[in-house]
N, C-alpha and C positions, 0 to 999 in steps of 0.2 A: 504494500500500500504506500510505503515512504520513497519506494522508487518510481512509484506511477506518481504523486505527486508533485516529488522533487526535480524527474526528469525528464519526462515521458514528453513532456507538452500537451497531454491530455484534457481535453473539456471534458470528456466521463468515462469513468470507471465504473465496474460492477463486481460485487464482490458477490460470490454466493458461499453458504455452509450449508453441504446435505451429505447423507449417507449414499453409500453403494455397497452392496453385499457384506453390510454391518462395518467396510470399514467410515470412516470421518473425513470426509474433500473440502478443501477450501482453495477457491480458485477467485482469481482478481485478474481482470481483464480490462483491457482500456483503448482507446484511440487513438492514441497517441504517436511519434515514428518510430515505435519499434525498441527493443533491447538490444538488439545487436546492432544499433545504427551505425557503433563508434568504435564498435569491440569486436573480435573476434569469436563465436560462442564457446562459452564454455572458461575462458580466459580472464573477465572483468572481473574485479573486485566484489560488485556485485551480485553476479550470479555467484561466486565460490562461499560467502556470508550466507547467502540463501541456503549453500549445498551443508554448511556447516551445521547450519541450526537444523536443516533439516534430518540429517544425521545423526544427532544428539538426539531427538526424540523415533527416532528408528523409521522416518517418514521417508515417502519415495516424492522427487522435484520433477517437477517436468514445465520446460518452459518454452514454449514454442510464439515463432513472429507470427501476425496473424497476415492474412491476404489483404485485406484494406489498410494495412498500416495496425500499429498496436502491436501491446503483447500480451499473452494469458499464461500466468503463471498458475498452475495447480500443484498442492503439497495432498498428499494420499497418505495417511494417517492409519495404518493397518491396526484392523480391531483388537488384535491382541495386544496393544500399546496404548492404546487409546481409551483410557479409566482417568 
């Protein structure tokens, strides 16, 4: 959310929290140009922060550029970690 904010150049963002087969999804999505405008994927400071935290709570990251411009990052919170 602090990166769609701070750098995305986004007029809106959408954040959703639901389940899928008991596990926990939280995905934030925006309009913005994109995460990898500037970076190479996978290499920025902030995708590696994201990969960090996600990691620490045993979560799987997935961050993909959208077709119209934007990015949606989803963190997958698998049900056996997720109490």
């Amino acid at each position: 959310m602090n990166n769609a904010a701070r750098h995305s150049g986004a007029d809106q963002v959408d954040i959703r929290f639901s389940r899928d087969n008991g596990d926990h999804l939280v995905r934030v999505a925006d309009n913005g140009r994109g995460f990898f405008h500037s970076e190479r994927p996978g290499r920025g400071l902030g995708h590696q922060i994201m990969q960090q935290r996600a990691d620490l709570i045993h979560a799987d990251l997935a961050i993909q550029q959208n077709d119209k411009g934007g990015t949606t990052v989803q963190c997958r919170i698998k049900n056996r970690y997720a109490s």
